[in-house]
Backbone as XML, in Angstrom:
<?xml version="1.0"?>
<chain id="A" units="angstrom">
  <residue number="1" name="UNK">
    <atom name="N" x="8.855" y="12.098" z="6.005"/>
    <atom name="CA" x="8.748" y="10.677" z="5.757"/>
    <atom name="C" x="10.122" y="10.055" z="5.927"/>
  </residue>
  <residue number="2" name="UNK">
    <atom name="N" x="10.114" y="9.229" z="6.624"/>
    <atom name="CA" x="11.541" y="8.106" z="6.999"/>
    <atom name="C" x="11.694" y="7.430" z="5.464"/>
  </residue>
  <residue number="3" name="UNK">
    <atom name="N" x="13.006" y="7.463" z="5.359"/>
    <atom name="CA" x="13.798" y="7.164" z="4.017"/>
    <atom name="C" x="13.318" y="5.460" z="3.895"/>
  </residue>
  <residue number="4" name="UNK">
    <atom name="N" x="12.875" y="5.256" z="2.741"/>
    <atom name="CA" x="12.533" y="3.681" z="2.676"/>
    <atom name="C" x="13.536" y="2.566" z="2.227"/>
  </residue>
  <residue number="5" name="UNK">
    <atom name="N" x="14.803" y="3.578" z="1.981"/>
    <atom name="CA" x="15.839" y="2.706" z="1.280"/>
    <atom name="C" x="16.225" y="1.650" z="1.986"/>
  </residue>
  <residue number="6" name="UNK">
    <atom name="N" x="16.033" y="1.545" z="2.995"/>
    <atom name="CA" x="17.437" y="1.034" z="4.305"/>
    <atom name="C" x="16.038" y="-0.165" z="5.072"/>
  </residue>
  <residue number="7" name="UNK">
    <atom name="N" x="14.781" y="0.311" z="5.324"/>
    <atom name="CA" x="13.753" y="-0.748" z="5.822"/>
    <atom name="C" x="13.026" y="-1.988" z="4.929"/>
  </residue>
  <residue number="8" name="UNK">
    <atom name="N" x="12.847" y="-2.745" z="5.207"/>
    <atom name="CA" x="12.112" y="-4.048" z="5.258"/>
    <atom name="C" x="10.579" y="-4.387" z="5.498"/>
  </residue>
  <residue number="9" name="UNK">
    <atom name="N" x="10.157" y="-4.856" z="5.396"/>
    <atom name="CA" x="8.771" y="-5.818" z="5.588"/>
    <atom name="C" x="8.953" y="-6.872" z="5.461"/>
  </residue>
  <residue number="10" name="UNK">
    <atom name="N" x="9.067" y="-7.689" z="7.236"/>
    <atom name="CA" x="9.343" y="-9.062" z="7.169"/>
    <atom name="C" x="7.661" y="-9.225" z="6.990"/>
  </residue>
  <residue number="11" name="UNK">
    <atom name="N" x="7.966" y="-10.724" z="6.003"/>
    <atom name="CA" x="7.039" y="-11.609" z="5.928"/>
    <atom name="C" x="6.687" y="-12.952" z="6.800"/>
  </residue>
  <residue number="12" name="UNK">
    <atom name="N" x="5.498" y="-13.052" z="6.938"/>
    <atom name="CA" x="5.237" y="-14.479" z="8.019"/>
    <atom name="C" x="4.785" y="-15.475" z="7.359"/>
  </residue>
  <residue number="13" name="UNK">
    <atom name="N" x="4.363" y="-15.039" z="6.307"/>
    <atom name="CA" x="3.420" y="-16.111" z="5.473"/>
    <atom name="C" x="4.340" y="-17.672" z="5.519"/>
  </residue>
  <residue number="14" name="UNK">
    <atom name="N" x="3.367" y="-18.703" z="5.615"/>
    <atom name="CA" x="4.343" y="-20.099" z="5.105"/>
    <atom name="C" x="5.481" y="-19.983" z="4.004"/>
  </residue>
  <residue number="15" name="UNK">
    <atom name="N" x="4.871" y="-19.589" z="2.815"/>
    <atom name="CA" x="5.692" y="-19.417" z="2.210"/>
    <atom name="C" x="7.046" y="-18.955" z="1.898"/>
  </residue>
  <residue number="16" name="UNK">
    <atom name="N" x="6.757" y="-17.118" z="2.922"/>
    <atom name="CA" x="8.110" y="-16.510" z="2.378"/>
    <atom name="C" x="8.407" y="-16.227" z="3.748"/>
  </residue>
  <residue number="17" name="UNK">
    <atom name="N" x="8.604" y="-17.776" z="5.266"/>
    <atom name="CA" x="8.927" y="-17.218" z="6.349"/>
    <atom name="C" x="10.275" y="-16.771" z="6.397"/>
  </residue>
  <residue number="18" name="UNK">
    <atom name="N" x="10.408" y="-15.684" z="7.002"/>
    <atom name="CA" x="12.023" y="-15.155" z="7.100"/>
    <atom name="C" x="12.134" y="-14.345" z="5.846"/>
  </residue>
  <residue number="19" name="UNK">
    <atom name="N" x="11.677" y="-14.336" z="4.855"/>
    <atom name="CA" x="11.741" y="-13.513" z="3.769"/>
    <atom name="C" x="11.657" y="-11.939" z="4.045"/>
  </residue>
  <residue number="20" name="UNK">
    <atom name="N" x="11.875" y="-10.732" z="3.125"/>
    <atom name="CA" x="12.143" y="-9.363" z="3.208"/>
    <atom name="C" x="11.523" y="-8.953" z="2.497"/>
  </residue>
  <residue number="21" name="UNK">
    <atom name="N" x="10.718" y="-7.846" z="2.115"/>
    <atom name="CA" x="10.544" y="-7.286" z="0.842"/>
    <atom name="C" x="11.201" y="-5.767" z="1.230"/>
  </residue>
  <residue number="22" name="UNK">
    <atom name="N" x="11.705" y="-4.956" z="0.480"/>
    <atom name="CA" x="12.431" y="-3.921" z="0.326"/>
    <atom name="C" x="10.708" y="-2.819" z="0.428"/>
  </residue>
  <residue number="23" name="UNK">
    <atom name="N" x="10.912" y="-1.837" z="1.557"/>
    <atom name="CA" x="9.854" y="-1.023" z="1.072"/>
    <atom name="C" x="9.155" y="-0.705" z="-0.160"/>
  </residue>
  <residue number="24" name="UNK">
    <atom name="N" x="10.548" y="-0.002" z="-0.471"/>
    <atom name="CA" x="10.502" y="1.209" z="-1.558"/>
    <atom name="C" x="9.846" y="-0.036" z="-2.972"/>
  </residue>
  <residue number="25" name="UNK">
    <atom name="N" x="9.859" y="-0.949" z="-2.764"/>
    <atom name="CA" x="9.279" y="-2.223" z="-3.638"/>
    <atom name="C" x="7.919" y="-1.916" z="-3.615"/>
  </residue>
  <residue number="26" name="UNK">
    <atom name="N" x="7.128" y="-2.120" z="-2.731"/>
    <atom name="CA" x="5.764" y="-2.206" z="-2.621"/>
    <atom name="C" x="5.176" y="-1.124" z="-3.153"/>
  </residue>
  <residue number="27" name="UNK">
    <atom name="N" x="4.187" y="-1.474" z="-3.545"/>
    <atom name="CA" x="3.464" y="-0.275" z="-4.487"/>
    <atom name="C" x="1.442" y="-0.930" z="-3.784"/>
  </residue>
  <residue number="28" name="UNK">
    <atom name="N" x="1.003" y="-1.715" z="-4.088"/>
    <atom name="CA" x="-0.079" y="-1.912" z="-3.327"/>
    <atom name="C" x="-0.330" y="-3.329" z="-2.342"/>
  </residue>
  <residue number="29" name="UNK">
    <atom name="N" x="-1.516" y="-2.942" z="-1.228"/>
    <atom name="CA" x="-1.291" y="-3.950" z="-0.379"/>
    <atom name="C" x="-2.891" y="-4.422" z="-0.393"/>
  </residue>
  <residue number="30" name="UNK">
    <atom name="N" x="-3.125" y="-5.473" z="-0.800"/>
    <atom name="CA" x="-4.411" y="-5.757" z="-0.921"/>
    <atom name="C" x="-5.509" y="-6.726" z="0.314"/>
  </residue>
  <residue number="31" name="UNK">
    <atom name="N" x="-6.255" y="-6.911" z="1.116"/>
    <atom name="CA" x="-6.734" y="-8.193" z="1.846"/>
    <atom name="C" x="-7.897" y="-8.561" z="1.012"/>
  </residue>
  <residue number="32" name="UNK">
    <atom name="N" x="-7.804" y="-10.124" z="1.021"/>
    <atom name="CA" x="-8.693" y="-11.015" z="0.530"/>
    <atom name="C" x="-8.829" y="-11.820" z="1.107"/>
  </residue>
  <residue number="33" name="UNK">
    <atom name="N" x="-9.907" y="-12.283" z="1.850"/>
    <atom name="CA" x="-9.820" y="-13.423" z="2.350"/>
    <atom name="C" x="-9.417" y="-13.812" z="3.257"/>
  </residue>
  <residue number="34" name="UNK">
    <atom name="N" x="-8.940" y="-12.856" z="4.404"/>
    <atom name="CA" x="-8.049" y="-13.164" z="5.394"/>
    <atom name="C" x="-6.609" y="-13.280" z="5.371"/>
  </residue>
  <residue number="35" name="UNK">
    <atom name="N" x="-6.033" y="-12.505" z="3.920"/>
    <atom name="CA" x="-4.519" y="-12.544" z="3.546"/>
    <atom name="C" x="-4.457" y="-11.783" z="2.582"/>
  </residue>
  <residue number="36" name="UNK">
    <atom name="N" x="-2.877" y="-10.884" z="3.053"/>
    <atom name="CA" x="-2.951" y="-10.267" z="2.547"/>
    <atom name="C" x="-1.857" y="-10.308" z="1.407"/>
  </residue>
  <residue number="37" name="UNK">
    <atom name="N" x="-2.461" y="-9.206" z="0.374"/>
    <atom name="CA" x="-1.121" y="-9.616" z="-0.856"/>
    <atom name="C" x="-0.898" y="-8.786" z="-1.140"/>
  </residue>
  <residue number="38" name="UNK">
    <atom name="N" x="0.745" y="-8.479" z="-1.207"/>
    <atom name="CA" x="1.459" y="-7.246" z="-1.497"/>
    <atom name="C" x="2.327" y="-7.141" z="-2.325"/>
  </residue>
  <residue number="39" name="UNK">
    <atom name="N" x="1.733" y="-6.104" z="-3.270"/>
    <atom name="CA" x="2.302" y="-6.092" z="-4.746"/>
    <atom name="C" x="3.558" y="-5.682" z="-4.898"/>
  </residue>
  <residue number="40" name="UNK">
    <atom name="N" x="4.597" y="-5.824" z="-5.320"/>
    <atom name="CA" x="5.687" y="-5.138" z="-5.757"/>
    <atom name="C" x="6.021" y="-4.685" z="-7.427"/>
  </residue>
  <residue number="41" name="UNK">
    <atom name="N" x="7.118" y="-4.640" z="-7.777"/>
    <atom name="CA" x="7.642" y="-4.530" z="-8.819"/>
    <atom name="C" x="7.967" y="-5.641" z="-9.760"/>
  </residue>
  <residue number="42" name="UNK">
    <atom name="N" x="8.654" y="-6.244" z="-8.896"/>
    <atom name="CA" x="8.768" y="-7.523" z="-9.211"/>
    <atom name="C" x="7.710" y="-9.259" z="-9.575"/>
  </residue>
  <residue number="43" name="UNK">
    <atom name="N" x="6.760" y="-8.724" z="-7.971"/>
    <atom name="CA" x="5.949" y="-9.879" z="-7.936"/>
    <atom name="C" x="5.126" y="-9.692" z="-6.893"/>
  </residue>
  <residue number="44" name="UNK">
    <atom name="N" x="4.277" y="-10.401" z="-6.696"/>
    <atom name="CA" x="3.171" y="-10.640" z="-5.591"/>
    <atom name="C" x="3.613" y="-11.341" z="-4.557"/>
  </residue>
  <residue number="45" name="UNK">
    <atom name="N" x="3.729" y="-11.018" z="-2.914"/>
    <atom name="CA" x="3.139" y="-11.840" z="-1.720"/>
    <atom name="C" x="2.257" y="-11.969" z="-1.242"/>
  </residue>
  <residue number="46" name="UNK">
    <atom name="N" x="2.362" y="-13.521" z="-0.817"/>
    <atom name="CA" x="0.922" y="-13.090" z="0.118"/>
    <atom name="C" x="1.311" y="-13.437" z="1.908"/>
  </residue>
  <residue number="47" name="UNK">
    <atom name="N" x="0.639" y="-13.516" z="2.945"/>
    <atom name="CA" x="1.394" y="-13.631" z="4.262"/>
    <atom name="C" x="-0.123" y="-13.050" z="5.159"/>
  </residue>
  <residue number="48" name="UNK">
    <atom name="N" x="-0.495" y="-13.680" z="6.243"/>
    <atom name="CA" x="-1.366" y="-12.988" z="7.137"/>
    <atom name="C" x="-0.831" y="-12.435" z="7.481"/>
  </residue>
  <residue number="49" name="UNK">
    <atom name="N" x="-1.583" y="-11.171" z="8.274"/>
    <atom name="CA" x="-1.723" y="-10.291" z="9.032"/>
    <atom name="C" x="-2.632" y="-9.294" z="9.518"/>
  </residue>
  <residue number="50" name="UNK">
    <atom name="N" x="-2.608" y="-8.562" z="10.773"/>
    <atom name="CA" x="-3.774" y="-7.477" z="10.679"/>
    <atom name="C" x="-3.854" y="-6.838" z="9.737"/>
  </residue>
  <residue number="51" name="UNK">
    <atom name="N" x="-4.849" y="-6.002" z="8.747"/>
    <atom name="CA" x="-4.581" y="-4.811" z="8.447"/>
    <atom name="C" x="-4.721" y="-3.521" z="8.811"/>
  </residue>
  <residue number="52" name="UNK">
    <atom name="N" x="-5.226" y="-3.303" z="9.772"/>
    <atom name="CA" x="-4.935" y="-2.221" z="10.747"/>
    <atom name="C" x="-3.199" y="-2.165" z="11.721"/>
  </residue>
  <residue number="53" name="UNK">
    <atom name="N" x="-2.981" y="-3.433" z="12.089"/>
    <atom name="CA" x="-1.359" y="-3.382" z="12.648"/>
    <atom name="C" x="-0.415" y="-3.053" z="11.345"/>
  </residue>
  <residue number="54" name="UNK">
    <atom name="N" x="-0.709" y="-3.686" z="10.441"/>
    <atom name="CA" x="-0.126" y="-3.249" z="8.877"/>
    <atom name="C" x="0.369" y="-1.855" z="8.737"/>
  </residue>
  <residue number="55" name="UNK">
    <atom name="N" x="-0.968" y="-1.203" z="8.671"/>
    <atom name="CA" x="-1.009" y="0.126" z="8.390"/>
    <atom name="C" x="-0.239" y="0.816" z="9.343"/>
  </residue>
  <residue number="56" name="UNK">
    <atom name="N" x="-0.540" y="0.872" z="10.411"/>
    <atom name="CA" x="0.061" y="1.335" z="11.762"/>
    <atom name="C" x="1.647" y="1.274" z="11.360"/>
  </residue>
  <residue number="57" name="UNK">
    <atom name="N" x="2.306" y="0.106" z="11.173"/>
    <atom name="CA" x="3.170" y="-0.218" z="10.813"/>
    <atom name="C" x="3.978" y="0.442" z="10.070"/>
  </residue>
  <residue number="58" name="UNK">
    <atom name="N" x="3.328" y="1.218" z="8.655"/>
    <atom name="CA" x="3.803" y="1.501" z="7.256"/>
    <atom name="C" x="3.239" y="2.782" z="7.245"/>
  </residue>
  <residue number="59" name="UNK">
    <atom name="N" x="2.769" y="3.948" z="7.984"/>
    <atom name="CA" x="1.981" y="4.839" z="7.982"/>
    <atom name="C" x="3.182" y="5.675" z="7.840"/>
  </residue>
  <residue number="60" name="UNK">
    <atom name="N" x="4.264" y="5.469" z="8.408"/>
    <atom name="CA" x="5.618" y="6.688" z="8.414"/>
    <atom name="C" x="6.249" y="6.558" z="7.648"/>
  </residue>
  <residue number="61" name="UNK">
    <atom name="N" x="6.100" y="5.397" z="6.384"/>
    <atom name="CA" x="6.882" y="5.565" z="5.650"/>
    <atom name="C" x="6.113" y="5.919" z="4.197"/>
  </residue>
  <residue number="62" name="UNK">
    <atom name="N" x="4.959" y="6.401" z="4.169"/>
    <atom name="CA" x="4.076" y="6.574" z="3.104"/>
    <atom name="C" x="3.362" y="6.075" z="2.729"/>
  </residue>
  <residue number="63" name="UNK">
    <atom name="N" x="2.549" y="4.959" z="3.539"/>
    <atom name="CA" x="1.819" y="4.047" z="2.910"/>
    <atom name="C" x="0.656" y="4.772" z="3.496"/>
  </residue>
  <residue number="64" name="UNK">
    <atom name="N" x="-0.934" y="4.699" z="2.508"/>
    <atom name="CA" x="-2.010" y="4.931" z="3.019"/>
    <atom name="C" x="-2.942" y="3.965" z="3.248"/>
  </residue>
  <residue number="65" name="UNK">
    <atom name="N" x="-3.795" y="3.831" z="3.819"/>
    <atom name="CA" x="-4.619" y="3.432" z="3.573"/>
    <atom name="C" x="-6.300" y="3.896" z="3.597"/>
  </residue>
  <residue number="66" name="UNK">
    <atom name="N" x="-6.548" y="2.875" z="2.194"/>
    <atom name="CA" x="-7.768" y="3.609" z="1.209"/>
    <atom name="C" x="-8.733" y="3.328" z="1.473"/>
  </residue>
  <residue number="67" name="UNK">
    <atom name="N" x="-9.206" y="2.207" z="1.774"/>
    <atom name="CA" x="-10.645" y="1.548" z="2.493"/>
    <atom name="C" x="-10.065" y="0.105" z="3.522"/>
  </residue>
  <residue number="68" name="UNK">
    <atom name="N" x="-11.172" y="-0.206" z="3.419"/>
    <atom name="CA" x="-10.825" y="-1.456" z="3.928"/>
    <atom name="C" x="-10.314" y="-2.839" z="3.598"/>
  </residue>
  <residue number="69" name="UNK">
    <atom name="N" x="-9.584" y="-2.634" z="2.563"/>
    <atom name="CA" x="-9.212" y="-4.010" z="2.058"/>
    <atom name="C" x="-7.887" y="-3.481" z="1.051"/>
  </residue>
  <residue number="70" name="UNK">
    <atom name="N" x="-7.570" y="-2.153" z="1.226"/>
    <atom name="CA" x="-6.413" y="-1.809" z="0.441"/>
    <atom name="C" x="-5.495" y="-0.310" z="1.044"/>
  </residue>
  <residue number="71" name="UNK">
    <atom name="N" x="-3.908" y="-0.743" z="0.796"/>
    <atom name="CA" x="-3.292" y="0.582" z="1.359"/>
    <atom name="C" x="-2.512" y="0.710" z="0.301"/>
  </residue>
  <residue number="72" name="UNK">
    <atom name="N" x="-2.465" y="1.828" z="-0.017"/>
    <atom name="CA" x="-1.576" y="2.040" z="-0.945"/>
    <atom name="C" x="0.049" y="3.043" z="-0.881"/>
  </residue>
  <residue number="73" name="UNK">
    <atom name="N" x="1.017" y="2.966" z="-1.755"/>
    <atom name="CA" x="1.829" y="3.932" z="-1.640"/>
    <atom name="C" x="1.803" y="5.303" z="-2.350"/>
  </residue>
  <residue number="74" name="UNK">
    <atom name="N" x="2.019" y="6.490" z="-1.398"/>
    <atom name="CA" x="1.352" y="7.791" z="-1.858"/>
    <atom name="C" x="2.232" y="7.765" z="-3.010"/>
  </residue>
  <residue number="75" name="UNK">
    <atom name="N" x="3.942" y="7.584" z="-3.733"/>
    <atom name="CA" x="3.680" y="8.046" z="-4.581"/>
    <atom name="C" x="3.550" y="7.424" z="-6.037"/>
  </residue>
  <residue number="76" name="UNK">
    <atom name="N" x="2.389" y="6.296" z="-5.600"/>
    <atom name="CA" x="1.746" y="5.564" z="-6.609"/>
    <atom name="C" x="0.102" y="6.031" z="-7.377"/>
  </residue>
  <residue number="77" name="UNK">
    <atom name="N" x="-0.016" y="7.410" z="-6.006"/>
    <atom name="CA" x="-1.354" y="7.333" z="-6.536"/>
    <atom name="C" x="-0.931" y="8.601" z="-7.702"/>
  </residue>
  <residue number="78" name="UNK">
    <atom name="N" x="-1.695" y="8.810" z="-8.739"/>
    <atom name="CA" x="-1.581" y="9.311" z="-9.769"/>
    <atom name="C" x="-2.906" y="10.141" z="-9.660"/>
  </residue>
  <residue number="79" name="UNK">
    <atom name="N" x="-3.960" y="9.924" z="-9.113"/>
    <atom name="CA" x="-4.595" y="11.018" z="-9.014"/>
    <atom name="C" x="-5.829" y="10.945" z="-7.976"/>
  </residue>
  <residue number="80" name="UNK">
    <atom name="N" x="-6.768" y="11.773" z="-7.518"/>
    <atom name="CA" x="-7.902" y="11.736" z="-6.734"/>
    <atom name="C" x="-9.152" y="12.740" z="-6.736"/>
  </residue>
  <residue number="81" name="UNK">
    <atom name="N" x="-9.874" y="11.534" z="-7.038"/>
    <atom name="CA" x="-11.369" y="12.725" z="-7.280"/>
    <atom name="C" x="-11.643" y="13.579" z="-6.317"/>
  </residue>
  <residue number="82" name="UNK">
    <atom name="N" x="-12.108" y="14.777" z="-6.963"/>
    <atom name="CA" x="-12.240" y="16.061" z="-6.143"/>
    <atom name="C" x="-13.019" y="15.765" z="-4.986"/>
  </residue>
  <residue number="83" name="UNK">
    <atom name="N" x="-13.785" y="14.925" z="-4.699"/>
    <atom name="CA" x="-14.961" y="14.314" z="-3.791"/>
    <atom name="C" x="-14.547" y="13.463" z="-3.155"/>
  </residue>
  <residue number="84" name="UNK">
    <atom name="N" x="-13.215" y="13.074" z="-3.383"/>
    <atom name="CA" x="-12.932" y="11.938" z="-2.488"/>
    <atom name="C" x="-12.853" y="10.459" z="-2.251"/>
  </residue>
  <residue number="85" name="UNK">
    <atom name="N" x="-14.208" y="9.779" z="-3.467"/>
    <atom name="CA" x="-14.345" y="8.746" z="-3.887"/>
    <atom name="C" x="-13.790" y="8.027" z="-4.518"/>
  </residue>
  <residue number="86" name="UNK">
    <atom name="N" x="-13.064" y="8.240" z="-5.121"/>
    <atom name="CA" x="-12.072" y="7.400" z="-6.143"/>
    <atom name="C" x="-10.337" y="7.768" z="-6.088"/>
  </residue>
  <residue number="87" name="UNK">
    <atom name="N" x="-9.434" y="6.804" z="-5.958"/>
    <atom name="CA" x="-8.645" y="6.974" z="-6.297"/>
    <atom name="C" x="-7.607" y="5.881" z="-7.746"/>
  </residue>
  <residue number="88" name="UNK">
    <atom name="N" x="-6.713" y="6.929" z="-8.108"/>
    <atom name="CA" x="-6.578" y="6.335" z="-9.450"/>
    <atom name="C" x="-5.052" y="5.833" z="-8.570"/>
  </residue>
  <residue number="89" name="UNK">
    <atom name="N" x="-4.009" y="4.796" z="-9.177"/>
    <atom name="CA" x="-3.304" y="3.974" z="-8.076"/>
    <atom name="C" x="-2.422" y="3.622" z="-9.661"/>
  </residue>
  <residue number="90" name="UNK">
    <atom name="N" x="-1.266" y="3.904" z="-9.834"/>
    <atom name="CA" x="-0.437" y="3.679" z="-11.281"/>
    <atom name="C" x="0.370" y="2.485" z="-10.902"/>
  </residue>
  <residue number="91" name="UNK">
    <atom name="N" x="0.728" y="1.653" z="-11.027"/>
    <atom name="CA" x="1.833" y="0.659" z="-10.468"/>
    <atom name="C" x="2.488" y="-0.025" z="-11.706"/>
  </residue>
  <residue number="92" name="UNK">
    <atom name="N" x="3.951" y="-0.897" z="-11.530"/>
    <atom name="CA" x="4.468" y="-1.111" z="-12.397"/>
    <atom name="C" x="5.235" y="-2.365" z="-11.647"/>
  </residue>
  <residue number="93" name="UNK">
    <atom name="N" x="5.137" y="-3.603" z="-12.522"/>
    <atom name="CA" x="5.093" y="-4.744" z="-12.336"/>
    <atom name="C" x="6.206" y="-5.753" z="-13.123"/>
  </residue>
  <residue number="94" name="UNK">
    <atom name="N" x="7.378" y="-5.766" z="-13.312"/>
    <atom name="CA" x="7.728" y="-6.504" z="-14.349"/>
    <atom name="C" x="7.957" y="-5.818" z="-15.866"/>
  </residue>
  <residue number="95" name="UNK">
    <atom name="N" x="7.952" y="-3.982" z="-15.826"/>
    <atom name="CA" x="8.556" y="-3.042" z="-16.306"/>
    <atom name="C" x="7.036" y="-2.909" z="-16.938"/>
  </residue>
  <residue number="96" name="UNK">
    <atom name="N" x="5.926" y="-3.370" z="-16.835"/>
    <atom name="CA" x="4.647" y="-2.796" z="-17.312"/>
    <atom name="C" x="4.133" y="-1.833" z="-16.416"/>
  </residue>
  <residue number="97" name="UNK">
    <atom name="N" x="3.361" y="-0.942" z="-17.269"/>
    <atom name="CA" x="2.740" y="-0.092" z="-16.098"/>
    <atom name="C" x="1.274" y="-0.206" z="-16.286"/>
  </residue>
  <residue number="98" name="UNK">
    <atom name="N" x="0.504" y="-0.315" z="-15.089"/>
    <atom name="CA" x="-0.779" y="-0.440" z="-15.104"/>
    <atom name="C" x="-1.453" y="0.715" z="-13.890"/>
  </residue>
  <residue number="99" name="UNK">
    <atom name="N" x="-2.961" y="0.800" z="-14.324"/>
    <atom name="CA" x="-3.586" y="1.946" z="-13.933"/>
    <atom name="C" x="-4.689" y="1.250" z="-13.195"/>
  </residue>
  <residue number="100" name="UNK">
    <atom name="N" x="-4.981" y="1.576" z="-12.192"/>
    <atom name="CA" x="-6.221" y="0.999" z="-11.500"/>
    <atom name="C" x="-6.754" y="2.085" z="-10.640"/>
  </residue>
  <residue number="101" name="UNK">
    <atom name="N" x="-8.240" y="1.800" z="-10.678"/>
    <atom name="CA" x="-9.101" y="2.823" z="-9.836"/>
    <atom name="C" x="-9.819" y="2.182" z="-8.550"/>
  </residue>
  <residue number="102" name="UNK">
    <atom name="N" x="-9.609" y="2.826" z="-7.586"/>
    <atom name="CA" x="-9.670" y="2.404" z="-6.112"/>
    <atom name="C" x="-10.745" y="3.033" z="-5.107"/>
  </residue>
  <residue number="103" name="UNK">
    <atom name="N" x="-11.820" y="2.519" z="-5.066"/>
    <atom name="CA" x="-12.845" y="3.208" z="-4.019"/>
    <atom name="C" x="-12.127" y="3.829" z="-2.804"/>
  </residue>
  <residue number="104" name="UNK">
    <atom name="N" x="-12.382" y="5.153" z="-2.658"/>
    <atom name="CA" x="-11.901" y="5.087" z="-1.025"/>
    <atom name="C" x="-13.021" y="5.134" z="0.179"/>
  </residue>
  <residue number="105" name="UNK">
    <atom name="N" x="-12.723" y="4.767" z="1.204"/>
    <atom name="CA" x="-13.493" y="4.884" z="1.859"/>
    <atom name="C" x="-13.927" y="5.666" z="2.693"/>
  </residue>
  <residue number="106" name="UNK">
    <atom name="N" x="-15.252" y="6.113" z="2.899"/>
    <atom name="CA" x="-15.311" y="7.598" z="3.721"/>
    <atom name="C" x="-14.931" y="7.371" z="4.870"/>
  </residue>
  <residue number="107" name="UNK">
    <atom name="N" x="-14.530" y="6.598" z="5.512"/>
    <atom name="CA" x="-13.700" y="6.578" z="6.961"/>
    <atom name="C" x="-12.754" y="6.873" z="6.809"/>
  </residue>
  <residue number="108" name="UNK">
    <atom name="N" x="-11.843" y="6.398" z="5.686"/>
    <atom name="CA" x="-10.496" y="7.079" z="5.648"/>
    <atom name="C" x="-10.221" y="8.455" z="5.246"/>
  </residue>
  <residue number="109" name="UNK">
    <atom name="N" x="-11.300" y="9.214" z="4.516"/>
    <atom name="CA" x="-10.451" y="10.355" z="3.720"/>
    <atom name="C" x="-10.091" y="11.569" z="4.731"/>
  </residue>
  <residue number="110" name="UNK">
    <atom name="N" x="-10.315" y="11.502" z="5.800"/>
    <atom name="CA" x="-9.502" y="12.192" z="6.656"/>
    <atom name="C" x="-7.775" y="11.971" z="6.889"/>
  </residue>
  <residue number="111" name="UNK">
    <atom name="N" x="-7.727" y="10.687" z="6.640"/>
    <atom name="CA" x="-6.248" y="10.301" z="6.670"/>
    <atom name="C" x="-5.548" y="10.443" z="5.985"/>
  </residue>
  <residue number="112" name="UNK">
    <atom name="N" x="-6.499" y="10.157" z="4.855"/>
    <atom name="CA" x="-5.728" y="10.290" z="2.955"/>
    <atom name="C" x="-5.279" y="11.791" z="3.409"/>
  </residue>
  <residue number="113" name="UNK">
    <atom name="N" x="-6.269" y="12.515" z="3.432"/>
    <atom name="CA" x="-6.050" y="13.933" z="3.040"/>
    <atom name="C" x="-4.769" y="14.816" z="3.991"/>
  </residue>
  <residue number="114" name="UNK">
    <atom name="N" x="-4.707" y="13.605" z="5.021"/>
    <atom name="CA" x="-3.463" y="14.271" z="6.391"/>
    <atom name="C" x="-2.388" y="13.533" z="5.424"/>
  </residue>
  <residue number="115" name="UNK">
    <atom name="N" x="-2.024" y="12.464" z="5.009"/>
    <atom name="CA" x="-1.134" y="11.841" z="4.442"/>
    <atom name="C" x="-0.788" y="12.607" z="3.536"/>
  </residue>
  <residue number="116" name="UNK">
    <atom name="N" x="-1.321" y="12.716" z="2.584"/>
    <atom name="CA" x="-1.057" y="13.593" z="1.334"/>
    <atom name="C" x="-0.417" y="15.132" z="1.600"/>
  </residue>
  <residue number="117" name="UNK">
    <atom name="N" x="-0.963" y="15.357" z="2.693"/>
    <atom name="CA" x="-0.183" y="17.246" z="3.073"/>
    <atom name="C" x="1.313" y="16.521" z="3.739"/>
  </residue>
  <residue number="118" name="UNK">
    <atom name="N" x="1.141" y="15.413" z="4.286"/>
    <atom name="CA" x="2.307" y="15.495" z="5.466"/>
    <atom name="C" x="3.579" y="14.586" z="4.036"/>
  </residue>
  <residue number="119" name="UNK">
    <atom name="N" x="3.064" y="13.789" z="2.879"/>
    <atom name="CA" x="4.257" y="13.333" z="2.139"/>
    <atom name="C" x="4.146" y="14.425" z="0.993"/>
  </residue>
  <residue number="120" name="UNK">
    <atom name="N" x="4.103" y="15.070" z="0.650"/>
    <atom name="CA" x="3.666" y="15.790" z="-0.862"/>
    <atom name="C" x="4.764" y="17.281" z="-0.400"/>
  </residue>
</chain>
């Protein structure tokens, strides 16, 4: 996995055009609606984009993605059902930590499961 210290995620959104978020920041990436919002430590963006070019994008530096409307960072996930269906996703926001459980999708768990051997 390429070191996340040193890369970026420019943003396009109106809001934060020209803006950065620090990889190693992001913890989940959510689509709603045709936009997507990406969680950090700090705070929430939001900004269009594909989420398939997304992923493509963030795949070398550890990001997965879980179904179709969420990618996450591998080492956020905290755990995964033996079957494949669920993943548990720990994140921390403003020095809270919160726990969320994440459908995956059976299209992806071939990827999950290559991701997970190739960052772990």
């Amino acid at each position: 996995m390429k070191t996340q210290e040193s890369y970026f995620l420019k943003l396009n959104g109106n809001n934060h055009l020209g803006s950065c978020i620090r990889l190693r920041g992001i913890t989940v990436i959510e689509l709603h609606k045709h936009r997507l919002f990406i969680k950090t430590k700090e705070r929430i963006y939001s900004m269009r984009d594909i989420m398939s070019d997304l992923t493509r994008r963030l795949e070398k530096y550890g990001f997965i993605r879980i179904n179709r409307t969420q990618i996450v960072h591998i080492d956020c996930i905290k755990s995964i059902d033996i079957d494949f269906t669920d993943i548990e996703v720990e994140t921390t926001m403003k020095n809270l930590k919160s726990t969320f459980h994440f459908p995956i999708g059976t299209h992806f768990v071939k990827k999950i499961k290559k991701g997970i051997r190739i960052f772990t």
